[in-house]
SEGU-774554 format. One record per residue: x, y, z of N, C-alpha, C in turn; residue number from 1; residue in three letters. Coordinates in steps of 0.1 Angstrom, whole numbers, plus 5000, padded with zeros to 4 digits. Layout:
NODE    nx    ny    nz   cax   cay   caz    cx    cy    cz  pos  code
NODE     X     Y     Z     X     Y     Z     X     Y     Z  NUM   ALA
...
//
This chain:
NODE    nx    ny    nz   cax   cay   caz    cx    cy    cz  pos  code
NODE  3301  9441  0986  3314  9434  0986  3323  9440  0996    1   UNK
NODE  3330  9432  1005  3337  9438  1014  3352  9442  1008    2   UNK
NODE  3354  9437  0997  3367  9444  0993  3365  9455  0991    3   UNK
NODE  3352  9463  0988  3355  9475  0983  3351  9485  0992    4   UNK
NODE  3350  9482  1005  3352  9486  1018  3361  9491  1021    5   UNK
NODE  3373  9486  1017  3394  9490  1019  3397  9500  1022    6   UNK
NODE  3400  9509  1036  3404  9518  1031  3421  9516  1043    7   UNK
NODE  3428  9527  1041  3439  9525  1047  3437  9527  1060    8   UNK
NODE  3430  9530  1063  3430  9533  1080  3415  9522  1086    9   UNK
NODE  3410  9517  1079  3399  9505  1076  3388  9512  1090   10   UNK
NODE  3386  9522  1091  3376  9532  1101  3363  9524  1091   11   UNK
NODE  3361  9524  1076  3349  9520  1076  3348  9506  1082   12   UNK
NODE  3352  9494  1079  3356  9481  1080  3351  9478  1097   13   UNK
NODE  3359  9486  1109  3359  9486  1121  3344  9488  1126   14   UNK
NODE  3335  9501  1120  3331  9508  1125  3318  9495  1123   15   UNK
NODE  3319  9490  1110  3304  9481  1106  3307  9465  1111   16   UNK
NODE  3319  9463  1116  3316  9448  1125  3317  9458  1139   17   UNK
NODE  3318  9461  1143  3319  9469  1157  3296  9473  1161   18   UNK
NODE  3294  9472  1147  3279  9475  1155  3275  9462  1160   19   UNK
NODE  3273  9449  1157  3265  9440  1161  3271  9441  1174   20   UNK
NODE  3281  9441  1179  3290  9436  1195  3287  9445  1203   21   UNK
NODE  3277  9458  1202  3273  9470  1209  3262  9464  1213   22   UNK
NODE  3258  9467  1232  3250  9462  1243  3233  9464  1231   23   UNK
NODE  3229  9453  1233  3213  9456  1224  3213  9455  1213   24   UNK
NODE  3223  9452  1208  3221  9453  1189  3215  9443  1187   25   UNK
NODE  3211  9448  1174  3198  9432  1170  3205  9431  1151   26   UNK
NODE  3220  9436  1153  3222  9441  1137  3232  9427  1134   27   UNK
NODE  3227  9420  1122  3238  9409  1114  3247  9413  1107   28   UNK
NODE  3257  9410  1102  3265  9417  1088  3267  9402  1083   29   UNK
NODE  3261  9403  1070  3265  9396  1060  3269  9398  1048   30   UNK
NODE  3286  9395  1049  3299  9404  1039  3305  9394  1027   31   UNK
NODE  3306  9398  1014  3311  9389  1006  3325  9392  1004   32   UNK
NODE  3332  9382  1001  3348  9388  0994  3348  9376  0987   33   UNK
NODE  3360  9386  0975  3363  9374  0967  3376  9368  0971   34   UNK
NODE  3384  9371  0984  3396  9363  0986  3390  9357  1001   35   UNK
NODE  3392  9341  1002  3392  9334  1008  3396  9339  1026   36   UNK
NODE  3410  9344  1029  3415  9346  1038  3418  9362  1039   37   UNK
NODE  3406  9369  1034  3408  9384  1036  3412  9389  1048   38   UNK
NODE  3406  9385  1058  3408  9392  1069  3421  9388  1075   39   UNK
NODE  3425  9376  1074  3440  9377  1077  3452  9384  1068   40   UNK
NODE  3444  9387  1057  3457  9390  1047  3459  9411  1047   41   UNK
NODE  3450  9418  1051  3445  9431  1047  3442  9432  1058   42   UNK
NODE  3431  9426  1069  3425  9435  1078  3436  9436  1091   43   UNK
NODE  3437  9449  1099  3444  9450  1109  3441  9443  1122   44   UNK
NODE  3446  9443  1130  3440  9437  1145  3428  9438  1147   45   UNK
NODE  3429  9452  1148  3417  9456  1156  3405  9453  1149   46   UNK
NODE  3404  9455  1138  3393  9448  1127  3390  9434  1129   47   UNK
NODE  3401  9429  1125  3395  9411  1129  3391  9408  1139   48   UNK
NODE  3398  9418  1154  3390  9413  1164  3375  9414  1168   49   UNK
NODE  3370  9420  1156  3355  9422  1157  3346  9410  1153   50   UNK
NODE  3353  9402  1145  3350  9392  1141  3354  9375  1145   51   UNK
NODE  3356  9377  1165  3353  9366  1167  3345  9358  1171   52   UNK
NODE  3334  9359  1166  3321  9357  1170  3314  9351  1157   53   UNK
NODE  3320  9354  1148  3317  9350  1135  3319  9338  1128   54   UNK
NODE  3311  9334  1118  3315  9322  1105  3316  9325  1095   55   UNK
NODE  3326  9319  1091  3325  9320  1077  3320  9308  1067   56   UNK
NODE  3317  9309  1053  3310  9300  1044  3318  9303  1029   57   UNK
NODE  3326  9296  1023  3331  9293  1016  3325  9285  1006   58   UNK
NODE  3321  9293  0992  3320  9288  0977  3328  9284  0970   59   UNK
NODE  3326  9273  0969  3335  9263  0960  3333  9271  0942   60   UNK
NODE  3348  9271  0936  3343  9271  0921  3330  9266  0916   61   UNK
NODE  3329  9273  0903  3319  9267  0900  3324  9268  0883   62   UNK
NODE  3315  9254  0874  3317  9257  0864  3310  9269  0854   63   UNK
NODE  3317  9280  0849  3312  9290  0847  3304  9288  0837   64   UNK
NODE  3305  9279  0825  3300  9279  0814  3288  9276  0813   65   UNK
NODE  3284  9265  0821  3271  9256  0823  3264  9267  0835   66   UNK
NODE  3271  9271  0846  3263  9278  0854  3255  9290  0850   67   UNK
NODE  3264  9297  0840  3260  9310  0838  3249  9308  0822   68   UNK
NODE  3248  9300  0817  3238  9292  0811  3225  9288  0815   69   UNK
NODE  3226  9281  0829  3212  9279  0839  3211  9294  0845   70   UNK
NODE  3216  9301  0849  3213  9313  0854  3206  9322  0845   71   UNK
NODE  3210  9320  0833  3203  9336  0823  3189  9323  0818   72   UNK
NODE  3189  9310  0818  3177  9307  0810  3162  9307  0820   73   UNK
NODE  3164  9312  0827  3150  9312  0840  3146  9326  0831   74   UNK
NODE  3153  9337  0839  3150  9353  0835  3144  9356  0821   75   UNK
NODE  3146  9345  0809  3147  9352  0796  3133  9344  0794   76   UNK
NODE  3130  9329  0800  3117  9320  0797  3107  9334  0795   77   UNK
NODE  3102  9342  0799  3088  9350  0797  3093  9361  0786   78   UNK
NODE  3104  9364  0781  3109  9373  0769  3111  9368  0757   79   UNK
NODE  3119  9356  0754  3120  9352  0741  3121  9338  0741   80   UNK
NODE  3126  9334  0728  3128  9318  0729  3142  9321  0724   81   UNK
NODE  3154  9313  0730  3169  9318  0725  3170  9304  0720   82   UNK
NODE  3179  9305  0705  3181  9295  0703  3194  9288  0710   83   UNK
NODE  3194  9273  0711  3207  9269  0718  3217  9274  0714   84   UNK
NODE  3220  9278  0702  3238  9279  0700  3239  9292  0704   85   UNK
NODE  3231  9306  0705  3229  9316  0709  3236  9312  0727   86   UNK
NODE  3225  9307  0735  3229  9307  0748  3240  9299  0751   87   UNK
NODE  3249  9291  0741  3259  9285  0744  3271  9297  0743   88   UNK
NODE  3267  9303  0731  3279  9316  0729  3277  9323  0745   89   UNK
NODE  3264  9326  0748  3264  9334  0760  3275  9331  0771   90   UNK
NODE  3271  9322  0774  3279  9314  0787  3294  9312  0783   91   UNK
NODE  3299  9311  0772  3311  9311  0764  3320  9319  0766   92   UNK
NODE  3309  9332  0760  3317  9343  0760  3324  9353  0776   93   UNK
NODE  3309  9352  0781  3311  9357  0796  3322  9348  0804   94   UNK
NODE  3321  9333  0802  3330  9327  0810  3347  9325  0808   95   UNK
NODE  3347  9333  0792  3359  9332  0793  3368  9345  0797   96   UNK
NODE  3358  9353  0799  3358  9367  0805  3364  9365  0822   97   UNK
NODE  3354  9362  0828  3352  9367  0840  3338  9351  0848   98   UNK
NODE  3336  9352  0839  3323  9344  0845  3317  9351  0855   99   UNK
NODE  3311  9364  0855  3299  9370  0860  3287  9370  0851  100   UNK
NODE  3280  9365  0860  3265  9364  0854  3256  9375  0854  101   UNK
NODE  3259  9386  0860  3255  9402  0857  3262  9405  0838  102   UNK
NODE  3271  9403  0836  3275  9408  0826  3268  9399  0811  103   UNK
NODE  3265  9384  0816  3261  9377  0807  3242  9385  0807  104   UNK
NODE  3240  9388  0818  3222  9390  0817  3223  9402  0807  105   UNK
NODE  3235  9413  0806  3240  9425  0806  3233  9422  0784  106   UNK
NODE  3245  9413  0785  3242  9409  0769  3227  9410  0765  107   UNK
NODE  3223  9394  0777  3205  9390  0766  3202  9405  0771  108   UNK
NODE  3200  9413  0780  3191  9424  0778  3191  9436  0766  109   UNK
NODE  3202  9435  0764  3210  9443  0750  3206  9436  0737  110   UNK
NODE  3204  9420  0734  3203  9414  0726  3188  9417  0718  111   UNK
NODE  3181  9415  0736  3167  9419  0731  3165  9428  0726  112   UNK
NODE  3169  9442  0733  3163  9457  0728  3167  9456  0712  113   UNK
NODE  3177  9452  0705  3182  9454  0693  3173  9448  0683  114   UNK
NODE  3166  9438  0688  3160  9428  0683  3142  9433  0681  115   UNK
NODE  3140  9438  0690  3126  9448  0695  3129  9460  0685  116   UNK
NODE  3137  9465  0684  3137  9476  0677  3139  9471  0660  117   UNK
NODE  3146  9460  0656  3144  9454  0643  3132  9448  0638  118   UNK
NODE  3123  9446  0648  3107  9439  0646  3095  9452  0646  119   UNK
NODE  3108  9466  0646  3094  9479  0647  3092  9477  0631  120   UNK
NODE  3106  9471  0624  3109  9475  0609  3106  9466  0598  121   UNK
NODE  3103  9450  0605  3104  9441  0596  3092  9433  0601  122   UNK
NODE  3090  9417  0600  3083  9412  0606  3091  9404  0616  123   UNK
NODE  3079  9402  0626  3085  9397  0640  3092  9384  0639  124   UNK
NODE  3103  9385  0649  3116  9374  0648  3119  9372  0667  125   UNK
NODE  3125  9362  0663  3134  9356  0680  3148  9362  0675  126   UNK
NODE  3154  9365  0688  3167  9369  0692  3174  9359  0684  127   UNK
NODE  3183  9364  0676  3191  9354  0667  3213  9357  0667  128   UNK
NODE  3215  9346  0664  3227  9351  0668  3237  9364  0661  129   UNK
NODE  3228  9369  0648  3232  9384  0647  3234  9394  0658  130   UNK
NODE  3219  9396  0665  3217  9403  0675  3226  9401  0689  131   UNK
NODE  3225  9387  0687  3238  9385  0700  3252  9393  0697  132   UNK
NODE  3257  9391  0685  3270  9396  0681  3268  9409  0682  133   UNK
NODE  3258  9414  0681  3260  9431  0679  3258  9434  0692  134   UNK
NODE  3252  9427  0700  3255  9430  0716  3268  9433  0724  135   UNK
NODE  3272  9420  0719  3289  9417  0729  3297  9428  0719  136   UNK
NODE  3295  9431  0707  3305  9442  0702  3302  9456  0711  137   UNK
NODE  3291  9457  0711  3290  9473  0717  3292  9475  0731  138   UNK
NODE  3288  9463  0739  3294  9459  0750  3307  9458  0754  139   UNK
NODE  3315  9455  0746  3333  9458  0749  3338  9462  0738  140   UNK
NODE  3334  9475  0733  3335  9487  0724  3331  9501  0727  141   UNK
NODE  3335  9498  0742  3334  9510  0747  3351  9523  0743  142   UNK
NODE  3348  9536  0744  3364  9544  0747  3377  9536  0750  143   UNK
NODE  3368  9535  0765  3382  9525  0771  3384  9518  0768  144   UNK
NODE  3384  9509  0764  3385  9494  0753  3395  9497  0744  145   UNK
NODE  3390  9506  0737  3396  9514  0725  3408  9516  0723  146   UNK
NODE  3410  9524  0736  3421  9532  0745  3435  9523  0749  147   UNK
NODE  3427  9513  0755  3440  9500  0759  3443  9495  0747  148   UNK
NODE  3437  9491  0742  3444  9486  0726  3450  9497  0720  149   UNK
NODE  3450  9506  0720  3461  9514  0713  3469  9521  0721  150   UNK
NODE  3473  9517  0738  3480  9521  0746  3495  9515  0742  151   UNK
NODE  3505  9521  0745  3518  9514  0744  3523  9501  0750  152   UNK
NODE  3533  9496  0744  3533  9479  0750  3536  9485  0766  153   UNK
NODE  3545  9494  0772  3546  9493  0787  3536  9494  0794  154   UNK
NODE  3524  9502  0787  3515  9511  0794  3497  9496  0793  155   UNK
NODE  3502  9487  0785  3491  9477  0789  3501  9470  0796  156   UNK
NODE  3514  9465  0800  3518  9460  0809  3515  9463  0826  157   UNK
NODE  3519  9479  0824  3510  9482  0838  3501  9480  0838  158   UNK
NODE  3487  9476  0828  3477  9474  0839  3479  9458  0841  159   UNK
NODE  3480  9449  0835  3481  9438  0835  3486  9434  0851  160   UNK
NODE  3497  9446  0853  3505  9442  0867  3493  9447  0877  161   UNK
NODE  3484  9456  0877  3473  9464  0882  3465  9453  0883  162   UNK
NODE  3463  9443  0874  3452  9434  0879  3459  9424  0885  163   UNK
NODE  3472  9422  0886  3480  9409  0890  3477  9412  0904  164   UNK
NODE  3479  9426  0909  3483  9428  0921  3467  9428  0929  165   UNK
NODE  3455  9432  0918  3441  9431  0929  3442  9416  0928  166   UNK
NODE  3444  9409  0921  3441  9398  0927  3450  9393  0934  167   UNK
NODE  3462  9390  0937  3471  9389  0945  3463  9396  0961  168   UNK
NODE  3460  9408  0961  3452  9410  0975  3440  9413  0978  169   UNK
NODE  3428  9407  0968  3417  9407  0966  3413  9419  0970  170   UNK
NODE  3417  9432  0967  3410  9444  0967  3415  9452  0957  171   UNK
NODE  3405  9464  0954  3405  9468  0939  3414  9482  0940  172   UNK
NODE  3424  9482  0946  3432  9494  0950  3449  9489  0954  173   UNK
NODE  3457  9500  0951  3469  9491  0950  3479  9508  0947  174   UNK
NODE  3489  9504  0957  3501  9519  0953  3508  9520  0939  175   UNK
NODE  3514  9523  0936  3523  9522  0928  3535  9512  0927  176   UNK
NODE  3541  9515  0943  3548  9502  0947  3545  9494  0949  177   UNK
NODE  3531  9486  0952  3532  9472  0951  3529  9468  0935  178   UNK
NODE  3525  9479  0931  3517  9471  0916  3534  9470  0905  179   UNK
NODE  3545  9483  0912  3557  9483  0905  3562  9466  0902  180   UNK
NODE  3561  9458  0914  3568  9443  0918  3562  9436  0908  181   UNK
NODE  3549  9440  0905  3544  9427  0896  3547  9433  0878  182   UNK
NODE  3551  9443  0880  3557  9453  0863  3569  9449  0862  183   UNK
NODE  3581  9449  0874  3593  9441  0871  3593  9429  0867  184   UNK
NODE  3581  9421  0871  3581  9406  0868  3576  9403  0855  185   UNK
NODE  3575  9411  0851  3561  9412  0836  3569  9415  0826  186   UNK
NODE  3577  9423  0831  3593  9429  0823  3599  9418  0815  187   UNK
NODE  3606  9409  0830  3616  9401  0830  3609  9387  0819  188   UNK
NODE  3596  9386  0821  3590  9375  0818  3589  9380  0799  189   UNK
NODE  3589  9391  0796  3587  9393  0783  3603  9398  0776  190   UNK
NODE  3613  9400  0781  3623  9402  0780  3628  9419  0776  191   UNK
NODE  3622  9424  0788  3622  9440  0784  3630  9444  0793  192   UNK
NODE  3637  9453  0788  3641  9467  0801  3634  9468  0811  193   UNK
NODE  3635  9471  0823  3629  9474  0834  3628  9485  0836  194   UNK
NODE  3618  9493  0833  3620  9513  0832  3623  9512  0846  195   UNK
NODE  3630  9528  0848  3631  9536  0859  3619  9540  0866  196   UNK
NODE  3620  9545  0877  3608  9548  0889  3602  9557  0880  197   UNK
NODE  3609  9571  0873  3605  9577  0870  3597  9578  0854  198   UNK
NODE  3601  9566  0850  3593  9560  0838  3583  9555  0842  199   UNK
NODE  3584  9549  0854  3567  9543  0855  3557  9550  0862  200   UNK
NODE  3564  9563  0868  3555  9574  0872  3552  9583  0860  201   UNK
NODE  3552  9581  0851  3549  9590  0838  3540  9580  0831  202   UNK
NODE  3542  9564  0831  3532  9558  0824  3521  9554  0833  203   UNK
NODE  3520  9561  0845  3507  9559  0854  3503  9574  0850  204   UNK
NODE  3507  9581  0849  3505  9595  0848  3492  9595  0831  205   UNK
NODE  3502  9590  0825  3494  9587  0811  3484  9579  0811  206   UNK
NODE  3481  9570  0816  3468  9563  0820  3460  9575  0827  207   UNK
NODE  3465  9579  0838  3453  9591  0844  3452  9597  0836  208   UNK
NODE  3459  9598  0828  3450  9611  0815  3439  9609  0809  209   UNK
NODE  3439  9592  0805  3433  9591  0798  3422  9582  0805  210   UNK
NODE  3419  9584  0816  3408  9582  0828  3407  9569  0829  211   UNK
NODE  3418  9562  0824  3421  9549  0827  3418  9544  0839  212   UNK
NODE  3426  9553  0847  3429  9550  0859  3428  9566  0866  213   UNK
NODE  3423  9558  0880  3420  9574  0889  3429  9568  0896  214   UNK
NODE  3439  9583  0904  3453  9580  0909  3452  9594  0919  215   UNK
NODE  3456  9586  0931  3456  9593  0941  3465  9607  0943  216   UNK
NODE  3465  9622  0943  3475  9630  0947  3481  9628  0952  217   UNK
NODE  3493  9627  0957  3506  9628  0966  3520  9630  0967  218   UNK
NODE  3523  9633  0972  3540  9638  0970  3548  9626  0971  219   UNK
NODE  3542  9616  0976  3550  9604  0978  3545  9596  0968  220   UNK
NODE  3554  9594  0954  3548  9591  0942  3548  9571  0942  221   UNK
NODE  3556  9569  0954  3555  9553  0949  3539  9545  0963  222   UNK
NODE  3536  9556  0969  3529  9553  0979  3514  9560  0974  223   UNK
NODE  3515  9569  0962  3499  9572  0953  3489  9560  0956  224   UNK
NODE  3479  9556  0956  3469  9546  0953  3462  9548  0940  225   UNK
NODE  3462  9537  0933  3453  9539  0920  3443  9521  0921  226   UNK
NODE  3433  9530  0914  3426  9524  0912  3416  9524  0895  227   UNK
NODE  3414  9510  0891  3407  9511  0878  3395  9520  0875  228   UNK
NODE  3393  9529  0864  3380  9537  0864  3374  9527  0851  229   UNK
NODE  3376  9513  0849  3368  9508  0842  3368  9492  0849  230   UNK
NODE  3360  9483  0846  3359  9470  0851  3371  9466  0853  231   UNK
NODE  3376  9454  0859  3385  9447  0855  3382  9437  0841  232   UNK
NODE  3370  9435  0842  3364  9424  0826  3366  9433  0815  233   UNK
NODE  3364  9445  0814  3372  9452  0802  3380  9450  0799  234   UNK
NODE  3388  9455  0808  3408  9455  0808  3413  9441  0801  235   UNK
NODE  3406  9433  0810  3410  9419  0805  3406  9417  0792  236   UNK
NODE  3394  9420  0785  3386  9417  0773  3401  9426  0765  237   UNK
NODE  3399  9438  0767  3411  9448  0755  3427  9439  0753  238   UNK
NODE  3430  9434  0769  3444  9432  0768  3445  9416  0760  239   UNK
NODE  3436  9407  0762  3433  9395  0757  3430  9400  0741  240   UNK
NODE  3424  9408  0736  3419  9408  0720  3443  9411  0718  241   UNK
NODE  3444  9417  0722  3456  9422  0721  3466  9411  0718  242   UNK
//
């Protein structure tokens, strides 16, 4: 994924469209992002100028629920037989998440082992929607999970503003000043105080503690970079049960 390429001086970015346009290359790059107009929005001059030679291919939405439904029922045909309301939860559940279909396969493979291990004990059974349920719990029943739900109301506002701001520039890293703009707004929208600079450098601080978030050293506290040390589909799973 090319967003996660990002860096501030974008030397990786440059260096890997910069090989195909070298005398003799025989090299393609074929780069995914999840924002539409990345390269105008993030990449510097000199980067995009590597890329005039290129096309782009644009994926339209898709419906998550039905897709991610056809997607897990191929993989699972030689493992079990799921009953329908089972793979309806699947697609349900994942799509109201995120709609990634890694996370939905994430489940039935979890579903099964639970299920294999209940057939060492009893007589043999199909994946039932018990086993589903005890999947998606242990699946977003992790620490972190844990953690945001019992974080303070400012301190899941910051991340909330943390994910406003990756998606706002479709990359998974963000200062403290830009992610601040979307915390004032988050404020105003819920009708709170707007802490001080120095309050929201103490509730980024408290998140690094708690490995929430990995936060860049620096003396320049509004220009730090942080970044999530758990999914964004977590975050969103904890702040949504919330």
């Amino acid at each position: 994924q090319l967003d996660l390429l990002w860096t501030r001086k974008q030397n990786v970015m440059y260096n890997l469209f910069d090989w195909p346009t070298q005398k003799h290359s025989k090299l393609i790059i074929l780069a995914i992002a999840n924002t539409m107009d990345l390269p105008e929005r993030i990449m510097m001059n000199r980067v995009a100028s590597r890329l005039v030679c290129s096309s782009t291919l644009l994926f339209r939405i898709w419906d998550c629920t039905k897709t991610v439904q056809r997607c897990i029922a191929l993989p699972l045909v030689c493992l079990l037989i799921l009953a329908k309301l089972c793979l309806q939860l699947f697609g349900n559940v994942v799509a109201a998440l995120s709609g990634d279909a890694r996370r939905c396969l994430d489940i039935c493979r979890r579903a099964t082992e639970i299920c294999e291990f209940a057939r060492q004990k009893r007589a043999p059974e199909i994946v039932r929607m018990a086993h589903v349920t005890e999947a998606i719990d242990e699946m977003f029943s992790s620490p972190y999970v844990n953690a945001i739900r019992n974080a303070s109301l400012h301190e899941q506002i910051f991340l909330r503003a943390i994910l406003a701001e990756f998606r706002r520039a479709g990359v998974e890293e963000a200062t403290v000043q830009q992610i601040y703009h979307h915390y004032m707004a988050l404020c105003r929208v819920e009708g709170l105080q707007s802490p001080t600079v120095s309050e929201i450098m103490a509730i980024c601080s408290r998140l690094g503690a708690c490995r929430l978030l990995l936060v860049e050293t620096s003396s320049k506290y509004l220009h730090m970079r942080v970044r999530l040390n758990l999914s964004q589909d977590d975050v969103m799973y904890a702040l949504r049960e919330e």
